[in-house]
C-alpha positions in Angstrom: 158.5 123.4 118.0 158.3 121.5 114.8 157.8 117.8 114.6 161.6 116.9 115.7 162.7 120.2 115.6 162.6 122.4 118.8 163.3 125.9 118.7 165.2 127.4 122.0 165.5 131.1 122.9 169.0 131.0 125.1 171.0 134.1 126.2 172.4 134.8 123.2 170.0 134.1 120.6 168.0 131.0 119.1 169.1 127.5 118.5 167.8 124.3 117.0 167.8 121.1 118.5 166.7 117.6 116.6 165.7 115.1 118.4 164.2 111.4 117.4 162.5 108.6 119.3 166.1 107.5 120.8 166.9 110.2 122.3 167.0 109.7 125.6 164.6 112.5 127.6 164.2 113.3 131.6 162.0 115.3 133.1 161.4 117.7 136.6 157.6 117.9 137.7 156.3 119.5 141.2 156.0 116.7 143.6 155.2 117.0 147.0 156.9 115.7 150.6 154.7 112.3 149.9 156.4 111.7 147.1 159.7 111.3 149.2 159.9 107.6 150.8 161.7 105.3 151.9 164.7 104.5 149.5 164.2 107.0 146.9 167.0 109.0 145.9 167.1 112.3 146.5 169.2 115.8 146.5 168.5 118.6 148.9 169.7 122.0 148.3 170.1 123.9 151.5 168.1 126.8 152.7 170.8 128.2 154.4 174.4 128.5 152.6 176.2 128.2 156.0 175.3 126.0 158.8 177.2 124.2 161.7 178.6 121.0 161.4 176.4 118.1 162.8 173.9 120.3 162.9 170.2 119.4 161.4 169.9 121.0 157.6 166.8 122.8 156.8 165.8 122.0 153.0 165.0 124.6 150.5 164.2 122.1 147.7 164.1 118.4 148.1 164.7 116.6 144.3 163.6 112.8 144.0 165.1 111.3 141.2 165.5 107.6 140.0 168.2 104.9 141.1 170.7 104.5 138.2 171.7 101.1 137.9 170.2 100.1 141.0 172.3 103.1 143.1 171.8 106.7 144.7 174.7 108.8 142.6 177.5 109.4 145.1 177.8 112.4 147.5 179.9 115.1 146.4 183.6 114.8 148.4 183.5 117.1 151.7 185.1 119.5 153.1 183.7 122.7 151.8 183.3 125.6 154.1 179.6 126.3 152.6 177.2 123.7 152.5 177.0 121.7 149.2 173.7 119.7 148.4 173.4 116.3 150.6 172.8 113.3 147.7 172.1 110.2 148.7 169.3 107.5 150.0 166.4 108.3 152.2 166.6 106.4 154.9 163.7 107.1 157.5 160.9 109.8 157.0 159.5 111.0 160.9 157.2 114.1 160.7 159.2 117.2 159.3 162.2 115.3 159.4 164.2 113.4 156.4 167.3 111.2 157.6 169.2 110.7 154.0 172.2 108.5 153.9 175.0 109.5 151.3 178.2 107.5 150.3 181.1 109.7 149.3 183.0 108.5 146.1 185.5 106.5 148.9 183.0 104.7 149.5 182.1 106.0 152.8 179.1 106.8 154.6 176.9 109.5 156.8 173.5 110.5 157.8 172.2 113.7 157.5 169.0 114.8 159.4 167.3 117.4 157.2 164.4 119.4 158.6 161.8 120.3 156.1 159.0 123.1 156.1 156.5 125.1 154.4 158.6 126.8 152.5 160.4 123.5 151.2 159.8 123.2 147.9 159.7 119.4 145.4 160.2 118.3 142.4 160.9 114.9 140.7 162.9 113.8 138.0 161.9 111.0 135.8 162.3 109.6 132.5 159.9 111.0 129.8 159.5 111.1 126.4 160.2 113.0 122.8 156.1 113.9 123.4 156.8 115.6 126.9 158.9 118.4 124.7 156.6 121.5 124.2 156.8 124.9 124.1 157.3 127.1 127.4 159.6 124.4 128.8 162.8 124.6 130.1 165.1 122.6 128.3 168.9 121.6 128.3 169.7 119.0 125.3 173.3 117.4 124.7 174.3 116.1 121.6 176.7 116.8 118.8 176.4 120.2 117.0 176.4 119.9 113.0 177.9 122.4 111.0 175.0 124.8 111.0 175.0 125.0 114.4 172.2 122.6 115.0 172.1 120.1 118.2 171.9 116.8 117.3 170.5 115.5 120.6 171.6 112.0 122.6 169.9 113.5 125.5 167.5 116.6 126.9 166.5 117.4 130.2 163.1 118.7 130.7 162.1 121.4 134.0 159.2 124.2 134.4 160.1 127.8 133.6 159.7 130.1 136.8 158.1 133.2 135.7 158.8 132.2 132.5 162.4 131.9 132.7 165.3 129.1 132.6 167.9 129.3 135.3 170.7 127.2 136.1 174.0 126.1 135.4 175.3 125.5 131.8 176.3 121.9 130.5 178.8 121.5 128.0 178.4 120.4 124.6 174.5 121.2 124.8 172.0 124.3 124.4 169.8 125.6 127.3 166.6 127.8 127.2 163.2 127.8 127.1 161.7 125.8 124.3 159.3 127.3 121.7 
């Protein structure tokens, strides 16, 4: 990393990414179940892939992250035979249990009782600055890629490395890897 320069190590080799004081910049930290209250916004990824409907969920990782414009993003549609994340509202918190309310992009809504443990593990998301960028970091950035192949960022998201690696899905139009 070089003053508005970060230097990522992806799959297939090193990229640049340039960043200023308007780009915009999120970032994950380790939380803990306190940190999940009433009203936030959360995702929860399942601990199992398959479960029965109705049936309580059992959280492998609980994300908070901030409203966005005042809302919860929607839930993804239904009807997949494996279970997706639940999104939505946190609506009542009672012992090991998390009752999140989600509204599907028609608008509609449902309660999901998730069950959480020792094994749960949290993280936040929350916005951050071009200061919180340093080296070790997981980083995706998206932007507009100049004729060098340089990524002019508009946006990077921020997470630890696990055992000093970056996993997780690819974005589009953006470069993903562990900062350095």
């Amino acid at each position: 990393m070089s003053g508005t320069t970060a230097e990522v190590t992806q799959e297939k080799g090193n990229a640049a990414v340039v960043f200023t004081p308007s780009t915009k910049v999120t970032e994950v930290t380790t939380a803990t179940l306190s940190d999940v209250t009433s009203g936030s916004c959360v995702t929860v990824r399942p601990a199992h892939r398959e479960s029965q409907p109705g049936q309580p969920l059992t959280a492998a990782s609980v994300r908070v992250s901030p409203a966005v414009d005042g809302k919860c993003p929607p839930a993804a549609p239904g009807g997949a035979p494996k279970r997706a994340p639940v999104r939505g509202t946190v609506a009542s918190i009672a012992g090991d249990t998390i009752t999140v309310t989600s509204i599907d992009p028609s608008g509609a809504g449902s309660q999901t009782a998730v069950t959480v443990t020792d094994q749960t593990r949290y993280t936040k998301q929350g916005d951050a600055n071009t200061q919180s960028i340093a080296q070790g970091k997981c980083m995706t950035a998206q932007g507009n890629q100049d004729g060098s192949g340089t990524l002019q960022a508009t946006s990077i998201d921020l997470r630890p490395a696990h055992d000093g690696k970056c996993g997780g899905g690819h974005k589009p139009s953006g470069h993903r890897g562990l900062g350095g």
